[in-house]
N, C-alpha and C positions, 0 to 999 in steps of 0.2 A: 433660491433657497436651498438650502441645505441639506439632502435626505438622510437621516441618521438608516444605515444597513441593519436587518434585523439578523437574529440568530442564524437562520438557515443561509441567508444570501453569504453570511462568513462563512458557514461550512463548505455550501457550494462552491465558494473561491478557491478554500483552502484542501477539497479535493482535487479540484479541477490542477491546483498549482503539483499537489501532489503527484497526480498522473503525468503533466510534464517532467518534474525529478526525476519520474521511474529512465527516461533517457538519458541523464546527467552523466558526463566522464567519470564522476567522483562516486565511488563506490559507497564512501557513507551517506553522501546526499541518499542514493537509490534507496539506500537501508533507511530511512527514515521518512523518504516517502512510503515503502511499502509499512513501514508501523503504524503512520498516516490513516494507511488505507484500509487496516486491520479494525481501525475501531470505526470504519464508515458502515461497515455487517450489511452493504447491501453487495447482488448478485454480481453487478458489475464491479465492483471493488474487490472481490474476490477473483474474478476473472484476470484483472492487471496481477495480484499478488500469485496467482496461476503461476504464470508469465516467470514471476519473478525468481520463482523455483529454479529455473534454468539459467540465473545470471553466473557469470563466468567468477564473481568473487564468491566466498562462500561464508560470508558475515550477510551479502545480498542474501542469500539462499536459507540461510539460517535463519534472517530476520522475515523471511516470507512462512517459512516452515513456522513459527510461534505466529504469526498474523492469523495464519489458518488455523494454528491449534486454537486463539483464544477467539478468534470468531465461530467457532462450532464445525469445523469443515474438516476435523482432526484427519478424515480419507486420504483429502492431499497430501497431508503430510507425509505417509507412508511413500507419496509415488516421488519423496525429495529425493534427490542425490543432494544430499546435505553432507 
């Protein structure tokens, strides 16, 4: 039979897929995982967009730098090199 997934089991995936992204060659995947990750507003989802702060492109860093602004964590953003 069938299980239809409920709300959270999709969130759950589509973080868990997101936190993989944050590895991705491709610099807009990362940036789109970490926007992903921006609206998950828990402690660990901010830790990855941490992280992201310091990626080598600077759309990554940009998109991690507004993750933290619009999750409430505006601190970080001060410590970007954006």
């Amino acid at each position: 039979m069938f299980e239809v997934p409920t709300l959270e089991d999709i969130q759950r995936a589509s973080a868990e897929q997101a936190r993989r992204d944050l590895n991705s060659p491709e610099a807009a995947t990362r940036a789109q995982a970490v926007e992903e990750l921006g609206g998950e507003g828990t402690a660990e989802a901010v830790q990855f967009i941490r992280t992201a702060l310091n990626d080598g492109e600077a759309r990554v860093r940009t998109a991690a730098a507004r993750a933290l602004k619009e999750s409430g964590t505006e601190g970080q953003v001060a410590r970007a090199e954006v």
